[in-house]
Each structure stands twice: as structure tokens, then as C-alpha cells.
PDB file of N, CA, C and O in Angstrom, chain B, residues numbered from 101:
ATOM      1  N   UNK B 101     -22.583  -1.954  20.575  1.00  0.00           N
ATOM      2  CA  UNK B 101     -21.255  -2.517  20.477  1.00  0.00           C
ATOM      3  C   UNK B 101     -20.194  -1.428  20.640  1.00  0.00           C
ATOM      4  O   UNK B 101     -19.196  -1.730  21.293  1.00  0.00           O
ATOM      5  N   UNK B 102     -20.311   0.088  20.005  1.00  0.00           N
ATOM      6  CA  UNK B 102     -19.723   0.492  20.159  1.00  0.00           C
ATOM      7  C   UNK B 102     -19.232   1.150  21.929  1.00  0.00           C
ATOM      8  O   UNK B 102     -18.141   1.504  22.375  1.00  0.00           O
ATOM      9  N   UNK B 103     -20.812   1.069  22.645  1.00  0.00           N
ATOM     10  CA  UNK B 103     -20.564   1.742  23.920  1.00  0.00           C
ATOM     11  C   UNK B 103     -19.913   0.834  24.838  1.00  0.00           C
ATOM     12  O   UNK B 103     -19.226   1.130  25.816  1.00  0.00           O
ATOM     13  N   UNK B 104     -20.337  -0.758  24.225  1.00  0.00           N
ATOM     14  CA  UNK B 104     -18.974  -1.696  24.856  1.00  0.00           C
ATOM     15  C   UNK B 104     -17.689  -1.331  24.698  1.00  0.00           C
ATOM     16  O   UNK B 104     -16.998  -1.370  25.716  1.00  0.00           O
ATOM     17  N   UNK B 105     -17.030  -0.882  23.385  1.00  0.00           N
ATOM     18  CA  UNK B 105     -15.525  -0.948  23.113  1.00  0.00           C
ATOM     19  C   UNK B 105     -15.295   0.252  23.733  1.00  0.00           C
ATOM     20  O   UNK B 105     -14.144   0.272  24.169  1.00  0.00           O
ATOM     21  N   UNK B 106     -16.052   1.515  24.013  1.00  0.00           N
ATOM     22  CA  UNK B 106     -15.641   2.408  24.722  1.00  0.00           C
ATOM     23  C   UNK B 106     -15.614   2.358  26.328  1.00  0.00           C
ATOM     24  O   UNK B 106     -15.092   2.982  27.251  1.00  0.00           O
ATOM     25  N   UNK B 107     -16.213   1.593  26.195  1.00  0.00           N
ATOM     26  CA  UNK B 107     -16.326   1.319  28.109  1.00  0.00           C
ATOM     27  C   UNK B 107     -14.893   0.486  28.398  1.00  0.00           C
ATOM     28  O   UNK B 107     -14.210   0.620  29.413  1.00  0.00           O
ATOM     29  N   UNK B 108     -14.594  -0.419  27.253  1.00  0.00           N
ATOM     30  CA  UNK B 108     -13.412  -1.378  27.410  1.00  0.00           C
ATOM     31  C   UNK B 108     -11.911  -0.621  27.259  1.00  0.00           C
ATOM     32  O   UNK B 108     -10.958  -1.092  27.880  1.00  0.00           O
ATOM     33  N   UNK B 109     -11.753   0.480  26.472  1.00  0.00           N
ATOM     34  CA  UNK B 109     -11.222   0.992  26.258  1.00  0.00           C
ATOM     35  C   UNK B 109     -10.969   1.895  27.373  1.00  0.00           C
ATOM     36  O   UNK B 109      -9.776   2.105  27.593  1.00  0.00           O
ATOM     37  N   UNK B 110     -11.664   2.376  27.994  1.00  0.00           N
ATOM     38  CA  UNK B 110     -11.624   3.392  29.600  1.00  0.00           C
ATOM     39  C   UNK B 110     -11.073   2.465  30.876  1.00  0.00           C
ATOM     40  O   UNK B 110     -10.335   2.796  31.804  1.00  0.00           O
ATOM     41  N   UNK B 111     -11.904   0.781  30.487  1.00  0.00           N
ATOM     42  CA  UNK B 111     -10.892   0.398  31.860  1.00  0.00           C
ATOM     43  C   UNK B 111     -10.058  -0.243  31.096  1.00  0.00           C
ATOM     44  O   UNK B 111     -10.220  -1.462  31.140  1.00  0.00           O
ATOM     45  N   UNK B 112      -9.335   0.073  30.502  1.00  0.00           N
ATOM     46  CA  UNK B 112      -8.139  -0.720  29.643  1.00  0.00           C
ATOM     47  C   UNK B 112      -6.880   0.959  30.235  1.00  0.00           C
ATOM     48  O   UNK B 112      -5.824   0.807  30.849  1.00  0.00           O
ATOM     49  N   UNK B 113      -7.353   2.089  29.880  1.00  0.00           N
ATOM     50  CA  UNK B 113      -6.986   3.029  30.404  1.00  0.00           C
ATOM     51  C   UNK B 113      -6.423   2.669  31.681  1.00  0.00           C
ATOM     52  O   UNK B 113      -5.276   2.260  31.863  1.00  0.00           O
ATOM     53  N   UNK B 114      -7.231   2.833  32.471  1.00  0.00           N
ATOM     54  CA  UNK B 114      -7.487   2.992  33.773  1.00  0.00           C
ATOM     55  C   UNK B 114      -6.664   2.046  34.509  1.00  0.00           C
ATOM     56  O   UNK B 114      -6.033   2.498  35.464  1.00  0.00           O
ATOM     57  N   UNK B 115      -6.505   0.111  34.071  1.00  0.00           N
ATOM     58  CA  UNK B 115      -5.440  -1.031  34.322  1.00  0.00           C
ATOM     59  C   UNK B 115      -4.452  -0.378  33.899  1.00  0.00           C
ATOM     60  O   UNK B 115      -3.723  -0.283  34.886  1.00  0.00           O
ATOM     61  N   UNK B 116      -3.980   0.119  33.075  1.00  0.00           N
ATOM     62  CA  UNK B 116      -2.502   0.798  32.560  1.00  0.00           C
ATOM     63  C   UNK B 116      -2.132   1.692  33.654  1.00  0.00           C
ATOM     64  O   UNK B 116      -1.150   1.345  34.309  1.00  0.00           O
ATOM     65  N   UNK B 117      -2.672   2.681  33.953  1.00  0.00           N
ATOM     66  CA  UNK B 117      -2.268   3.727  35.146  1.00  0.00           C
ATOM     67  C   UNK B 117      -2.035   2.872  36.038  1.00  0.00           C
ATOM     68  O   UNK B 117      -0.855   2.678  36.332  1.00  0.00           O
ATOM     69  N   UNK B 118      -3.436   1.868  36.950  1.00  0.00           N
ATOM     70  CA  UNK B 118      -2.877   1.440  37.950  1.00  0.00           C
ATOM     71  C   UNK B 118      -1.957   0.231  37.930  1.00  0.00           C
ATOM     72  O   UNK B 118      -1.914  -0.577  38.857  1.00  0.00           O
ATOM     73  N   UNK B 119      -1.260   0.153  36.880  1.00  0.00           N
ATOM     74  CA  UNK B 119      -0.234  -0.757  36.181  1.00  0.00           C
ATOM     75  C   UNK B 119      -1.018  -2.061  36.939  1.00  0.00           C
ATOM     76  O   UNK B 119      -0.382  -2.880  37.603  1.00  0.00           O
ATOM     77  N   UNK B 120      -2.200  -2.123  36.783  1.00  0.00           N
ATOM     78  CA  UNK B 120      -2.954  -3.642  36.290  1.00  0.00           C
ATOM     79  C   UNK B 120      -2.338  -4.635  35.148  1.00  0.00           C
ATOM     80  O   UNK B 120      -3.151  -5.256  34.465  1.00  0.00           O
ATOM     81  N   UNK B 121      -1.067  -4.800  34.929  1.00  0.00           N
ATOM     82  CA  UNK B 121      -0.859  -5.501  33.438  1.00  0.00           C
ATOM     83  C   UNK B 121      -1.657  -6.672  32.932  1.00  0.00           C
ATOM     84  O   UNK B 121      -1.893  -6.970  31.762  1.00  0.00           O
ATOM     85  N   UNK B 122      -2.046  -7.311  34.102  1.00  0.00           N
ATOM     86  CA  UNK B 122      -2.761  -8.539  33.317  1.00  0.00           C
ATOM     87  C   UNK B 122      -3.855  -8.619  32.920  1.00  0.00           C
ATOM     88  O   UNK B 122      -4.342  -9.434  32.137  1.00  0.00           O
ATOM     89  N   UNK B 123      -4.637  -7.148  33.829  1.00  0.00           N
ATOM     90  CA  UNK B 123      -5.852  -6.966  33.486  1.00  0.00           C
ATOM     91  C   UNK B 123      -6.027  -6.371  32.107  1.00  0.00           C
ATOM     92  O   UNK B 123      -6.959  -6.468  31.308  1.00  0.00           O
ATOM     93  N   UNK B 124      -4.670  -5.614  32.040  1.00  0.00           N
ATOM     94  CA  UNK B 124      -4.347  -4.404  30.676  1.00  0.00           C
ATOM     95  C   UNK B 124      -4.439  -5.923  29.314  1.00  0.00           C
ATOM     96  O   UNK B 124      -5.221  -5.880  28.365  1.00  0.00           O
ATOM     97  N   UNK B 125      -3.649  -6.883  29.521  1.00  0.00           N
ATOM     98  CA  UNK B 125      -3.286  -7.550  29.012  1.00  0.00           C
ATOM     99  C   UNK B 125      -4.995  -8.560  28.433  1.00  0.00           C
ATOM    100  O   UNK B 125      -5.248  -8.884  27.273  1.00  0.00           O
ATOM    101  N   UNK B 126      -5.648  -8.760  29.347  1.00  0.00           N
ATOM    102  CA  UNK B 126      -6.977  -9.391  29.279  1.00  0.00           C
ATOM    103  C   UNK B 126      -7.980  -8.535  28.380  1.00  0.00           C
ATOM    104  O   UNK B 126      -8.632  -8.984  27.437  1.00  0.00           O
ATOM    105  N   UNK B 127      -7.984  -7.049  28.903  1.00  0.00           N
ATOM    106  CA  UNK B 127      -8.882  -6.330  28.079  1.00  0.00           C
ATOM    107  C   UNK B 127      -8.836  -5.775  26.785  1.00  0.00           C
ATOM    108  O   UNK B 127      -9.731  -5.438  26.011  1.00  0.00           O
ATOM    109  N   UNK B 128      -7.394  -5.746  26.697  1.00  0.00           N
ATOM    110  CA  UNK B 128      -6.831  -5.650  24.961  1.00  0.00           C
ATOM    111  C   UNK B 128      -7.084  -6.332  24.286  1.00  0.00           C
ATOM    112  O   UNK B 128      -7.149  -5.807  23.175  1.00  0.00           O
ATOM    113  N   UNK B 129      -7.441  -7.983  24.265  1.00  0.00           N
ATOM    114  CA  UNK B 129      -7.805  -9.364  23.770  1.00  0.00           C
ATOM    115  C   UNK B 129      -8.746  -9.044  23.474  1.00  0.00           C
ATOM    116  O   UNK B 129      -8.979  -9.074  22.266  1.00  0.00           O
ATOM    117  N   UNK B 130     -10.023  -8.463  24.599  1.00  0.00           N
ATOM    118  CA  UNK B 130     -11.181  -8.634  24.585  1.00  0.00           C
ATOM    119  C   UNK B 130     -11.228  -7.096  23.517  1.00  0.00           C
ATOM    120  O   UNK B 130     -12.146  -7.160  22.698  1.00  0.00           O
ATOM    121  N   UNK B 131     -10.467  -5.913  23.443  1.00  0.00           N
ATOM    122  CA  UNK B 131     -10.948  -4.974  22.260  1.00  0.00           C
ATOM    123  C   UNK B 131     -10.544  -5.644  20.703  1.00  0.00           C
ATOM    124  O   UNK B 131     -11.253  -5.423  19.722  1.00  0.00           O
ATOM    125  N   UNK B 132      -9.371  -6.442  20.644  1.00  0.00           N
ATOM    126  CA  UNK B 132      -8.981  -6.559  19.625  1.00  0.00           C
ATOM    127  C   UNK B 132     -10.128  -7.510  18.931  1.00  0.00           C
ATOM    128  O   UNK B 132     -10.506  -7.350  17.770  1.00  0.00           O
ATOM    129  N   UNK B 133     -10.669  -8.616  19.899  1.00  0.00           N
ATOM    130  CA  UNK B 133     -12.019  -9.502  19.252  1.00  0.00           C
ATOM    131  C   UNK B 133     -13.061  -9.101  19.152  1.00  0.00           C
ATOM    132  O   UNK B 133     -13.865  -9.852  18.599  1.00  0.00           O
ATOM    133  N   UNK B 134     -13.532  -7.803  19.606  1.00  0.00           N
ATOM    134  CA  UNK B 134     -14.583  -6.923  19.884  1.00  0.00           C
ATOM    135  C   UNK B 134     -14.496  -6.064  17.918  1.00  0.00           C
ATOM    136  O   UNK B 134     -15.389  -5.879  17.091  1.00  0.00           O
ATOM    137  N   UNK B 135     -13.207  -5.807  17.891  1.00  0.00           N
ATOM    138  CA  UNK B 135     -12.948  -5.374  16.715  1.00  0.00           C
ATOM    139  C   UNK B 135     -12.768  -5.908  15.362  1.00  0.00           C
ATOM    140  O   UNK B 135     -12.926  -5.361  14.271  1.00  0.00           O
ATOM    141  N   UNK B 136     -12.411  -7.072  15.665  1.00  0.00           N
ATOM    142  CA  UNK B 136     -12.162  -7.876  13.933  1.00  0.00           C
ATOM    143  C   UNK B 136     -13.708  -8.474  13.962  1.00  0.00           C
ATOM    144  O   UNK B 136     -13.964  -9.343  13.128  1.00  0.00           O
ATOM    145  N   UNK B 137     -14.786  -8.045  14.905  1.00  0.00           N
ATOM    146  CA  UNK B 137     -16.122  -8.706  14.369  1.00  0.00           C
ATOM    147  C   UNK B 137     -16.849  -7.444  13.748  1.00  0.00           C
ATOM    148  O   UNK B 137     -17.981  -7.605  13.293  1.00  0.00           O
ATOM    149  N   UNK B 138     -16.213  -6.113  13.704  1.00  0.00           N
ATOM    150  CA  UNK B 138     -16.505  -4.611  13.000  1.00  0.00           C
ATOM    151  C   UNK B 138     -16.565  -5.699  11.862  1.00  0.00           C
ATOM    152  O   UNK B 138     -16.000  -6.788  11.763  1.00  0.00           O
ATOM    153  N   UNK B 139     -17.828  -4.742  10.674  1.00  0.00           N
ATOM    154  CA  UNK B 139     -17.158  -5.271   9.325  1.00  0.00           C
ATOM    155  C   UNK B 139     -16.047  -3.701   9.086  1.00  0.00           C
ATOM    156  O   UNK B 139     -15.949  -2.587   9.600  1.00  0.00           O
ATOM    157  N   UNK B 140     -15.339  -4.539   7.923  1.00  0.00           N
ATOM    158  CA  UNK B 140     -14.520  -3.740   7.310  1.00  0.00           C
ATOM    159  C   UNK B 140     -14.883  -2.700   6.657  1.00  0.00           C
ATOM    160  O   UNK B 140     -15.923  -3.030   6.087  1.00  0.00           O
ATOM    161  N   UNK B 141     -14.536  -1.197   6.299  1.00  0.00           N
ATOM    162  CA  UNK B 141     -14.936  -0.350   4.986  1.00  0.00           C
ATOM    163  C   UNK B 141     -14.541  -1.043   3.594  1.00  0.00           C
ATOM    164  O   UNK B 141     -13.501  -1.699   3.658  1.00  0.00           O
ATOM    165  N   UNK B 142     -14.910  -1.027   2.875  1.00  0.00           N
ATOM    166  CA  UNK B 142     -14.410  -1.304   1.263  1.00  0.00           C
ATOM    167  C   UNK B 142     -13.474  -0.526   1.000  1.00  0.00           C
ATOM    168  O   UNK B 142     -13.466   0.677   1.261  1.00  0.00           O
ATOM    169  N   UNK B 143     -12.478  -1.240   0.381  1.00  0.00           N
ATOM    170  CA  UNK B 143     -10.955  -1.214   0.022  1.00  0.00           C
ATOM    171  C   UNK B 143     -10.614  -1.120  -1.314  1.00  0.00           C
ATOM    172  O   UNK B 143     -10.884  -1.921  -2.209  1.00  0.00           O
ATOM    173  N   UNK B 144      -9.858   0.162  -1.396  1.00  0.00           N
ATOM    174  CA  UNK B 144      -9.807   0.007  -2.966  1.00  0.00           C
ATOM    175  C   UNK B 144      -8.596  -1.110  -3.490  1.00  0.00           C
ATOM    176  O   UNK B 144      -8.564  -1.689  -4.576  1.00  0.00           O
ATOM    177  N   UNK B 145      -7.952  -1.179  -2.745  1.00  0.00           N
ATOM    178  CA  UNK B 145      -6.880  -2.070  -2.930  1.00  0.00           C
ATOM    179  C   UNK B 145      -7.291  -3.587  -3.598  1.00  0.00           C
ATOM    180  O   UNK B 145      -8.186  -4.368  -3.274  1.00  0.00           O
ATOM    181  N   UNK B 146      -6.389  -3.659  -4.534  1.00  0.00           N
ATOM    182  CA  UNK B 146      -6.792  -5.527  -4.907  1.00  0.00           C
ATOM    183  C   UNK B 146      -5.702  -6.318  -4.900  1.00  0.00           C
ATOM    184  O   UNK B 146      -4.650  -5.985  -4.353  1.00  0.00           O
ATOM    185  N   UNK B 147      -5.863  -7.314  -5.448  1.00  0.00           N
ATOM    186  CA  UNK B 147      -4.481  -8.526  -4.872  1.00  0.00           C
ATOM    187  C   UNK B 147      -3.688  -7.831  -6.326  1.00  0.00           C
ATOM    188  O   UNK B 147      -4.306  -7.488  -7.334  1.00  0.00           O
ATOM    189  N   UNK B 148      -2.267  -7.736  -6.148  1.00  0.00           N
ATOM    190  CA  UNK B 148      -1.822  -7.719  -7.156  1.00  0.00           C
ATOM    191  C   UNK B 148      -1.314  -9.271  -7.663  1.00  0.00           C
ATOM    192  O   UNK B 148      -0.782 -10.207  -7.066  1.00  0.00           O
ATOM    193  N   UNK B 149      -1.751  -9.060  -9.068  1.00  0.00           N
ATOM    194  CA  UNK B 149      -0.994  -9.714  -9.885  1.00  0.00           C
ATOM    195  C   UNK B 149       0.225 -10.503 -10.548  1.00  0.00           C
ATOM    196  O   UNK B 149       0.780 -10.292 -11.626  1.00  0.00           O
ATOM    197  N   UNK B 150       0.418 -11.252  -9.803  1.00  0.00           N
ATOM    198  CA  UNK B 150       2.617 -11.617 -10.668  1.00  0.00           C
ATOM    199  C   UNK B 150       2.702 -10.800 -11.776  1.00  0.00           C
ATOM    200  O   UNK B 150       1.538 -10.666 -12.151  1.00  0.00           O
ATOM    201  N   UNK B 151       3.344 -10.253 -12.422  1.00  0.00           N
ATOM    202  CA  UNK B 151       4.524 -10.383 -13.734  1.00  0.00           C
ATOM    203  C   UNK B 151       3.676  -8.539 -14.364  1.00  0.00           C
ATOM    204  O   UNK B 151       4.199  -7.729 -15.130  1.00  0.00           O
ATOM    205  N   UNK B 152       2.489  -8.449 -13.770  1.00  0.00           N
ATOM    206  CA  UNK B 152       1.742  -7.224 -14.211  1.00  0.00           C
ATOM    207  C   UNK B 152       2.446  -5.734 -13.191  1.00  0.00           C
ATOM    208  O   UNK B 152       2.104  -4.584 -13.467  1.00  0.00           O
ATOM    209  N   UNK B 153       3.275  -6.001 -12.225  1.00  0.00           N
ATOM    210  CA  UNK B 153       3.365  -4.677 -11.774  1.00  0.00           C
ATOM    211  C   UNK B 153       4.591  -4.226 -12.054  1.00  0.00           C
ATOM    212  O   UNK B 153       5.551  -4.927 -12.374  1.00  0.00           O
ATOM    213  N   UNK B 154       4.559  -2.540 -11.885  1.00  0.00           N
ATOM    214  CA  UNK B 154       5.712  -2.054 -12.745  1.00  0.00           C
ATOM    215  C   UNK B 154       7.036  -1.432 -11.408  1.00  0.00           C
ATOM    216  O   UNK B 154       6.562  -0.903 -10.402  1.00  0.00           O
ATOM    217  N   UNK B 155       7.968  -1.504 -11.472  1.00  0.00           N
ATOM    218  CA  UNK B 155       8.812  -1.505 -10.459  1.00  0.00           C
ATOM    219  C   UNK B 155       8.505  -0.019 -10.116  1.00  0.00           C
ATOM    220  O   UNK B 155       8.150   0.873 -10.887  1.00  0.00           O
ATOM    221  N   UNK B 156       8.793   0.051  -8.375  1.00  0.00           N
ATOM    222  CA  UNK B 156       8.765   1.069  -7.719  1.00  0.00           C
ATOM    223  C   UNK B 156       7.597   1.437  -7.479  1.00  0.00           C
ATOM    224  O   UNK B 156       7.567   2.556  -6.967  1.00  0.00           O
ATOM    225  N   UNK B 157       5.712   0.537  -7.773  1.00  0.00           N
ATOM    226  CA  UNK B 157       5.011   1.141  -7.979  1.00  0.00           C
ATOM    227  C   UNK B 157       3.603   0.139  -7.511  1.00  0.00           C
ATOM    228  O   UNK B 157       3.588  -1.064  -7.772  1.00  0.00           O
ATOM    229  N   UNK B 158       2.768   0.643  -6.990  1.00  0.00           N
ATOM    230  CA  UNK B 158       1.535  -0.228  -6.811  1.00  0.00           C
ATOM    231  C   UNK B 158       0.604  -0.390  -7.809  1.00  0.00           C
ATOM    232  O   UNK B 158      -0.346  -1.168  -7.730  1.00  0.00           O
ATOM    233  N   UNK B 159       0.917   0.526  -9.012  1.00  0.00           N
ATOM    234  CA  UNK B 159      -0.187   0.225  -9.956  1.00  0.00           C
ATOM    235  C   UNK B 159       0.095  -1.042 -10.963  1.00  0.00           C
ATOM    236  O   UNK B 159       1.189  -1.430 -11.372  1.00  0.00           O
ATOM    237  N   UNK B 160      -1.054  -1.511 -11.210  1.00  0.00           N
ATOM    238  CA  UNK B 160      -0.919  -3.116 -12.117  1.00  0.00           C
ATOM    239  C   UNK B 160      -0.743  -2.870 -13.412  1.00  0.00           C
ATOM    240  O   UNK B 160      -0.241  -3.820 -14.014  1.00  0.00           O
ATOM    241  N   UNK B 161      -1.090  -1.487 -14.353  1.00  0.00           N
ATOM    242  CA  UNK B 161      -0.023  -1.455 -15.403  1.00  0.00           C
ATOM    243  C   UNK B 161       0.324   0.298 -15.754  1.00  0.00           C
ATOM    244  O   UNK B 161      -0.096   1.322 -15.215  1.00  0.00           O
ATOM    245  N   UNK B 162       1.183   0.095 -16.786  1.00  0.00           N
ATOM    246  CA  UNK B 162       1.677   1.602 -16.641  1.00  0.00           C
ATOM    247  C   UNK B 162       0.795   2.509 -17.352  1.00  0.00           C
ATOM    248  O   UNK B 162       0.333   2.132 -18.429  1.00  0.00           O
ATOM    249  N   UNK B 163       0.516   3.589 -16.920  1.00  0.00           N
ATOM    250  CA  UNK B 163      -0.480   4.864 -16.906  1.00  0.00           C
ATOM    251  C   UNK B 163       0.114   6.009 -17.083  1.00  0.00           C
ATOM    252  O   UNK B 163       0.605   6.524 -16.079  1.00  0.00           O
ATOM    253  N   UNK B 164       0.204   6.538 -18.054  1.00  0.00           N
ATOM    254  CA  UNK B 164       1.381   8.119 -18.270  1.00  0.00           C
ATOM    255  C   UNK B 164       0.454   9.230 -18.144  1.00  0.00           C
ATOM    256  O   UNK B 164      -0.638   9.438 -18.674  1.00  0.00           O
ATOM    257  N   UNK B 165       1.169   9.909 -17.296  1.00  0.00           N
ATOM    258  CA  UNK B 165       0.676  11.487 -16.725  1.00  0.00           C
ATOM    259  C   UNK B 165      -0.083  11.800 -17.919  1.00  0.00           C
ATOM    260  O   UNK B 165      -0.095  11.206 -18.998  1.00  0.00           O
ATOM    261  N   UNK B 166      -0.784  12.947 -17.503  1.00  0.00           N
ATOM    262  CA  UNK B 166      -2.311  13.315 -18.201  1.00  0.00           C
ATOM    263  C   UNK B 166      -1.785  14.118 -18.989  1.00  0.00           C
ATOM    264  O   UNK B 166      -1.304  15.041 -18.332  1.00  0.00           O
ATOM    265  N   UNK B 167      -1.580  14.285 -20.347  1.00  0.00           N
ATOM    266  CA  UNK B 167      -1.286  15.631 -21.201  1.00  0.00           C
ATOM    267  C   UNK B 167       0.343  15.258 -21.745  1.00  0.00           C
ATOM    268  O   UNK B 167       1.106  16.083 -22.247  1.00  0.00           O
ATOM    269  N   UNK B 168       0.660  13.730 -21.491  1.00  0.00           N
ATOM    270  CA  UNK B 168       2.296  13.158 -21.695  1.00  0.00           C
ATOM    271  C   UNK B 168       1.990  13.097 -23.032  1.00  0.00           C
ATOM    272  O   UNK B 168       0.805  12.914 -23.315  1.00  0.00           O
ATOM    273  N   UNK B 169       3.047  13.246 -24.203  1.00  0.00           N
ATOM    274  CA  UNK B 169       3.088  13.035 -25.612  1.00  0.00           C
ATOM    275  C   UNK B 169       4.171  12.326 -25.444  1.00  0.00           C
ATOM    276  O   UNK B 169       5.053  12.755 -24.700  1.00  0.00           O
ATOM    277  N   UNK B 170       4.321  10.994 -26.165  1.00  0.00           N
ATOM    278  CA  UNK B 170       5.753  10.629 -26.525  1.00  0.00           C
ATOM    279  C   UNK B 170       6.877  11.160 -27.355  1.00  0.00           C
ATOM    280  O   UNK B 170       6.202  11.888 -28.082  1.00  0.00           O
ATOM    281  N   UNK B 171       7.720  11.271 -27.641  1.00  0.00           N
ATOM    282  CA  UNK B 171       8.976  11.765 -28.320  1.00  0.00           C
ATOM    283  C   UNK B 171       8.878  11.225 -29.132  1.00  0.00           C
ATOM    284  O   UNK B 171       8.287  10.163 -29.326  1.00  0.00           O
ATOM    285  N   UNK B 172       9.657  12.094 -30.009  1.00  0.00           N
ATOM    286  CA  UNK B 172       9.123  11.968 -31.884  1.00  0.00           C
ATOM    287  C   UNK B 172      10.245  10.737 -32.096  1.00  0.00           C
ATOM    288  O   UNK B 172      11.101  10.772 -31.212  1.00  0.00           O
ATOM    289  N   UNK B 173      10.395   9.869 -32.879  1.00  0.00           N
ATOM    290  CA  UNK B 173      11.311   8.909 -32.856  1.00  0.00           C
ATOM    291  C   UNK B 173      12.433   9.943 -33.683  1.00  0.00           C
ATOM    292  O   UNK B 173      12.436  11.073 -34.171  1.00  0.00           O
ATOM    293  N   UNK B 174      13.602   8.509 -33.462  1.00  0.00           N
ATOM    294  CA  UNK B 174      14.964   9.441 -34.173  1.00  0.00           C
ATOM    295  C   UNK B 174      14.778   8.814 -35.930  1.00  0.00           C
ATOM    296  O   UNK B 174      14.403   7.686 -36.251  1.00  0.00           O
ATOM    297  N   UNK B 175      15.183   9.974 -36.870  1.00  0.00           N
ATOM    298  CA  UNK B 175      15.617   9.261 -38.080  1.00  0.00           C
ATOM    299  C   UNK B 175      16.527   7.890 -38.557  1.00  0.00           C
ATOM    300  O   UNK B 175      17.417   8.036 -39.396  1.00  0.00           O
ATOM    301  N   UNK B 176      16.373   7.169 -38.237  1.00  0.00           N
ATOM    302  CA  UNK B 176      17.293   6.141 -38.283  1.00  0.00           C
ATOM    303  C   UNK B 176      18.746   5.792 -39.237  1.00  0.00           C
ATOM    304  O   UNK B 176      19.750   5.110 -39.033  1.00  0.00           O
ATOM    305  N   UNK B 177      18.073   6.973 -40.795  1.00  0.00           N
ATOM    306  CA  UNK B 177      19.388   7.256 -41.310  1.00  0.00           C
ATOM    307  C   UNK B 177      20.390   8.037 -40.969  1.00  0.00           C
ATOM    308  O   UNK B 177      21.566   7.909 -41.308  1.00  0.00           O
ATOM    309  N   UNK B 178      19.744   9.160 -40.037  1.00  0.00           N
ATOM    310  CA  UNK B 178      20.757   9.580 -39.546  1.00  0.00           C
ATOM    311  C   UNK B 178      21.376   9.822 -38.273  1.00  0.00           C
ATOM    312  O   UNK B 178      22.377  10.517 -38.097  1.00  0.00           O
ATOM    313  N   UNK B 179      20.626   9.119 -37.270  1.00  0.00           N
ATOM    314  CA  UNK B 179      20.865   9.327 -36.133  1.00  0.00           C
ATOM    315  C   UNK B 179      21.452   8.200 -35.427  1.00  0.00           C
ATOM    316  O   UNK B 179      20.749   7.258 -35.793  1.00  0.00           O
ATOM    317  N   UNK B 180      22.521   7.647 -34.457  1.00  0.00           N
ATOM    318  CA  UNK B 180      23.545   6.934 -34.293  1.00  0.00           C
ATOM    319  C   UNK B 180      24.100   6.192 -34.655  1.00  0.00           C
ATOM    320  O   UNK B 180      24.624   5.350 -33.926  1.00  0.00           O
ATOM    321  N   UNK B 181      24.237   6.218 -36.300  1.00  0.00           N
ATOM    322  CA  UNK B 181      25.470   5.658 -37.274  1.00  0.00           C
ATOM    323  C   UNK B 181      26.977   6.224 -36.794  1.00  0.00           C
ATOM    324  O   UNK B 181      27.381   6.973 -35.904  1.00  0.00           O
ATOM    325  N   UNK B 182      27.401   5.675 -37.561  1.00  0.00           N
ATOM    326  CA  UNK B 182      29.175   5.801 -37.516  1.00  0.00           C
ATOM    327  C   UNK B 182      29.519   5.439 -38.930  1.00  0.00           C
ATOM    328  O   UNK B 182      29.106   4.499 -39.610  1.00  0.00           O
ATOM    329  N   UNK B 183      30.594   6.648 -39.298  1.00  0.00           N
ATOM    330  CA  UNK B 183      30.827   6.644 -40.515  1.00  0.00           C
ATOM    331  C   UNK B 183      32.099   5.250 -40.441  1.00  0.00           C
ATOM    332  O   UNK B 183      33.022   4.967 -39.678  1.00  0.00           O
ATOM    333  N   UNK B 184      31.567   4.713 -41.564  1.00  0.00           N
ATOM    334  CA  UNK B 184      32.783   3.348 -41.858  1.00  0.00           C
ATOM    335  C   UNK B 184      34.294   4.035 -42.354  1.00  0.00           C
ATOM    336  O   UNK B 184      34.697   4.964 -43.054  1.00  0.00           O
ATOM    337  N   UNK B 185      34.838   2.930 -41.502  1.00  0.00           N
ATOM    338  CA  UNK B 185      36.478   3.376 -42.552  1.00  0.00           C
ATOM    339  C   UNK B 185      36.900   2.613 -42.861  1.00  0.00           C
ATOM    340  O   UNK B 185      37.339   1.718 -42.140  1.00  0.00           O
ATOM    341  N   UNK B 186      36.948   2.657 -44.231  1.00  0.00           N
ATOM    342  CA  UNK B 186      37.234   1.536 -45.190  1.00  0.00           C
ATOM    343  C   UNK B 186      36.877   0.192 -45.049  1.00  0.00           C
ATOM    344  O   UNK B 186      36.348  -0.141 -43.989  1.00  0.00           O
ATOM    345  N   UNK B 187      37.070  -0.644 -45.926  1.00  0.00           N
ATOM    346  CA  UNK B 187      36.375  -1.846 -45.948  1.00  0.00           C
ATOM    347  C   UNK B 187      37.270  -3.502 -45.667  1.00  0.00           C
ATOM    348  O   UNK B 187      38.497  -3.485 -45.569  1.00  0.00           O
ATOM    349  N   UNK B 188      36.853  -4.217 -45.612  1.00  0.00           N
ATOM    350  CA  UNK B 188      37.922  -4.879 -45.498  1.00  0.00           C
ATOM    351  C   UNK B 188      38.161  -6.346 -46.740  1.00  0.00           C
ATOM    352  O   UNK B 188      39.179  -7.037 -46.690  1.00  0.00           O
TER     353      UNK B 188
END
């Protein structure tokens, strides 16, 4: 099969130079059906998911760099209060 698509591929060449278009046009058909009967390699890719992916990104959920620590939280007594003035 493969020494077919290479043979098809040389006079597919060859109609192009001698600007054969229809022949160019006939034998491209015949590589492109020659080709979707290849099987495929295995794909790591999978269908994504609705509502699971994270923007800007192909992965289906979020994954933090290797050696990431989160940030220590803030004190809550003292960190973005506002002192009151007076009462009402």
C-alpha cells in the first residue's frame, strides 16, 4: 500500500509540472482515500468535557507546577479592615 501511495504521489508530481490539473485533481482523491484507510496512531488527546476545562488551556482540570506551595492565608483580624469612625 505504501509503494502504491508513493507511486501516486510521483505521478501526482509529475500532472502538476505538466499542469495536468484534472489529472492532479483525480490523483489527489485517489491519495487522500488511499490514506484515511491508514489506521490512525493512538492519540493522546480525549473529547473534552463541558464545564471541566480551565480557560486558556487544554487540560480538563487544574494541575499546579511541581514544587508550587500555596500562600500562607492573611490574618483576618488584621488584614483588610478599616478602622470605624464613630458610630451612628
Amino acid at each position: 500500500m505504501d509503494d502504491d501511495l508513493a507511486a501516486l504521489k510521483e505521478f501526482l508530481a509529475n500532472a502538476i509540472l505538466a499542469e495536468d490539473f484534472e489529472m492532479a485533481a483525480t490523483l489527489r482523491d485517489r491519495i487522500a482515500a488511499l490514506e484515511a484507510q491508514r489506521p490512525l496512531p493512538p492519540s493522546k488527546l480525549r473529547r473534552q468535557e463541558p464545564g471541566k476545562m480551565g480557560l486558556g488551556t487544554s487540560d480538563q482540570k487544574f494541575r499546579p507546577p511541581e514544587g508550587w506551595k500555596p500562600p500562607r492565608r492573611p490574618d483576618m483580624m488584621t488584614s483588610n479592615t478599616k478602622p470605624r469612625r464613630g458610630g451612628r
